[in-house]
Short mmCIF file of the C-alpha atoms (twelve columns), coordinates in Angstrom:
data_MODEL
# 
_entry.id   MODEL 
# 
loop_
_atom_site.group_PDB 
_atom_site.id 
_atom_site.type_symbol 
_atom_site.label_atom_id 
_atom_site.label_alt_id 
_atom_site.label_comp_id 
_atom_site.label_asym_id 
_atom_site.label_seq_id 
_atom_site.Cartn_x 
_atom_site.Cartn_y 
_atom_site.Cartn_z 
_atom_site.pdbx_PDB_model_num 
ATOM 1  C CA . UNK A 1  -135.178 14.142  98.391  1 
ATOM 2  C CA . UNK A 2  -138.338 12.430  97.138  1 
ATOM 3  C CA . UNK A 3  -137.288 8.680   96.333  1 
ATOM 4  C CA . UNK A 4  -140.077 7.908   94.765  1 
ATOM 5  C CA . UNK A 5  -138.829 9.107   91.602  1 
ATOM 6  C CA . UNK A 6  -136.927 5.818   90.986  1 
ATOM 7  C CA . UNK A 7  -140.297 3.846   91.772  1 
ATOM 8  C CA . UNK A 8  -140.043 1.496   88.237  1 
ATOM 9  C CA . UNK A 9  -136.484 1.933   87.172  1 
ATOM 10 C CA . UNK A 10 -133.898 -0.647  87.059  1 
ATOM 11 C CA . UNK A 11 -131.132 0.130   88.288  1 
ATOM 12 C CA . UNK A 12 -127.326 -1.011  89.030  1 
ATOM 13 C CA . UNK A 13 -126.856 -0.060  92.910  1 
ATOM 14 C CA . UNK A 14 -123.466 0.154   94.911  1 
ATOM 15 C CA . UNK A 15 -124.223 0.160   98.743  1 
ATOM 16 C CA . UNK A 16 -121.014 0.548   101.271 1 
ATOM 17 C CA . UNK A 17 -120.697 -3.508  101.491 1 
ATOM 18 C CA . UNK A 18 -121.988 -4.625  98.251  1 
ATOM 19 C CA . UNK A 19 -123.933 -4.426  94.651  1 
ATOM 20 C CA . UNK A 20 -127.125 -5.248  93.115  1 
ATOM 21 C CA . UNK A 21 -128.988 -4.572  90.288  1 
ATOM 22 C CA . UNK A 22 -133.071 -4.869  90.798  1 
ATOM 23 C CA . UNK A 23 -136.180 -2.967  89.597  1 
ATOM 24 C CA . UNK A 24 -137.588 -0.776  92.420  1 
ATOM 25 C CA . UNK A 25 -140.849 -1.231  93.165  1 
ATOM 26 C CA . UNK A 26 -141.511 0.510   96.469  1 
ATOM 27 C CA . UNK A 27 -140.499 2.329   99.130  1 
ATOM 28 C CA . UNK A 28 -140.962 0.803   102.575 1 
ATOM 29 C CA . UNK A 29 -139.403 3.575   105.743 1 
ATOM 30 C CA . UNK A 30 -136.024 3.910   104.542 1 
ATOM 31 C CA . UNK A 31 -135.873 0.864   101.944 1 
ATOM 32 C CA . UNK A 32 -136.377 0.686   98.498  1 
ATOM 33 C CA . UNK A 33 -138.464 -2.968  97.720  1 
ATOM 34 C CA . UNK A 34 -136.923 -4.421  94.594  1 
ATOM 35 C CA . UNK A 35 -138.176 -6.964  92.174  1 
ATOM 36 C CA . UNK A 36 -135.814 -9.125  90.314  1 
ATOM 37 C CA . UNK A 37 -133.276 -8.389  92.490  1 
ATOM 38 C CA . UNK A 38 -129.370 -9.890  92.107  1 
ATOM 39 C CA . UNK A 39 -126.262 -9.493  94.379  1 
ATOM 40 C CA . UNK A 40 -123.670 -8.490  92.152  1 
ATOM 41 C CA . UNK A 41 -120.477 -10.666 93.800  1 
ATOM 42 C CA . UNK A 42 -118.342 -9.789  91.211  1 
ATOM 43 C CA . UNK A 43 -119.491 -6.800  88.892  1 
ATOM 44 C CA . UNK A 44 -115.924 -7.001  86.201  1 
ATOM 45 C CA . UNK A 45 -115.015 -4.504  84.551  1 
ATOM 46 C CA . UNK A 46 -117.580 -1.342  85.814  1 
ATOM 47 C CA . UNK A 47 -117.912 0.328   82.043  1 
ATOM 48 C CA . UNK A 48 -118.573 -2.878  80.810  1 
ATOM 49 C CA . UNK A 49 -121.140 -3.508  83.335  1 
ATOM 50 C CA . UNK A 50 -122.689 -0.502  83.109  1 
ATOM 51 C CA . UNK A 51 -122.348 -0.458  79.068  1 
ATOM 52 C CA . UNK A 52 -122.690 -3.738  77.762  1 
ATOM 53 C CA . UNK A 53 -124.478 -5.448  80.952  1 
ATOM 54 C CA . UNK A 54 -121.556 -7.842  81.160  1 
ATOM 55 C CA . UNK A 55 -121.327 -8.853  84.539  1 
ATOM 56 C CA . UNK A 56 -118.487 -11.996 86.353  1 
ATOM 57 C CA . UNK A 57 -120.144 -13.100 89.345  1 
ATOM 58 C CA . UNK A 58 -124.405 -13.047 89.825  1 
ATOM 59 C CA . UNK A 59 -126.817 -14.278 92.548  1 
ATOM 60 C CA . UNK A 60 -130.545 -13.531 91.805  1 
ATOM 61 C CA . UNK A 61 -132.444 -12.916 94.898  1 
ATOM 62 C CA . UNK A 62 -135.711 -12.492 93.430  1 
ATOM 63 C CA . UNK A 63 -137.322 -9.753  95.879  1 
ATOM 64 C CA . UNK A 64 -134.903 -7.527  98.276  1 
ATOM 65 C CA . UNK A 65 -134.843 -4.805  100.377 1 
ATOM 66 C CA . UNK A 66 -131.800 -2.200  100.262 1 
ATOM 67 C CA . UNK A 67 -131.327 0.383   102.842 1 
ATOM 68 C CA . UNK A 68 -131.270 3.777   101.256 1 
ATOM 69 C CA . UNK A 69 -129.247 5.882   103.396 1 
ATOM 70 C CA . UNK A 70 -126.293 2.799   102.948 1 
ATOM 71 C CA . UNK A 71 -126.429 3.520   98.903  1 
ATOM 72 C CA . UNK A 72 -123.072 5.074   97.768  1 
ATOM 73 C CA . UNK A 73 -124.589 5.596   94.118  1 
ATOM 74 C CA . UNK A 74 -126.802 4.356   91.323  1 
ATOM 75 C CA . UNK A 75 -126.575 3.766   87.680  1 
ATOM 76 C CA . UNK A 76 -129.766 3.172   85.173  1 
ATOM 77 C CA . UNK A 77 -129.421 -0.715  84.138  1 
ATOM 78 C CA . UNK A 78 -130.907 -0.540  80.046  1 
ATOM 79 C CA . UNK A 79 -129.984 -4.143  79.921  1 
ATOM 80 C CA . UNK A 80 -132.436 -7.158  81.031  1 
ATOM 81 C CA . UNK A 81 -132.169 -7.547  84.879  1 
ATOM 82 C CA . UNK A 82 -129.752 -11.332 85.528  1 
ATOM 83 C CA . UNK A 83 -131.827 -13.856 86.414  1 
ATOM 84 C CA . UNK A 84 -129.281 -16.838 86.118  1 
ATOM 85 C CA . UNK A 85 -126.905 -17.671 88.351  1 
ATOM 86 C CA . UNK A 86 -123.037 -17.042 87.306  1 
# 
């Protein structure tokens, strides 16, 4: 699969251990970079998330690295990234 299709989408991503939302930016080996970057402690209700952008528990990161082979599965994040803490 060629990752560099999601190169400059924003995404909601669900790894085996936890979940962040960030823009990817690169690729680096077997990472994708992203910009804006939170870990998603507490995500709520999932369709809300996903829907409205309504998320319980955020920590912005800034720039992160996420292993791709550990992503379980990805959702396209239309909402502005979180950049407060919650």
């Amino acid at each position: 699969m060629d990752n560099s299709q999601f190169i400059g989408q924003k995404l909601f991503i669900r790894t085996v251990t936890y979940h962040c939302t960030g823009e990817i930016v690169g690729i680096t080996g077997s990472f994708f970079e992203l910009k804006d970057a939170a870990w998603i402690a507490d995500s709520g209700r999932f369709s809300q998330a996903i829907r409205d952008g309504k998320l319980d528990e955020v920590e912005p990161v800034g720039k992160m690295y996420v292993h791709i082979p550990a992503i379980v599965d990805m959702f396209p994040w239309v909402h502005d990234l979180p950049k407060e803490q919650k």
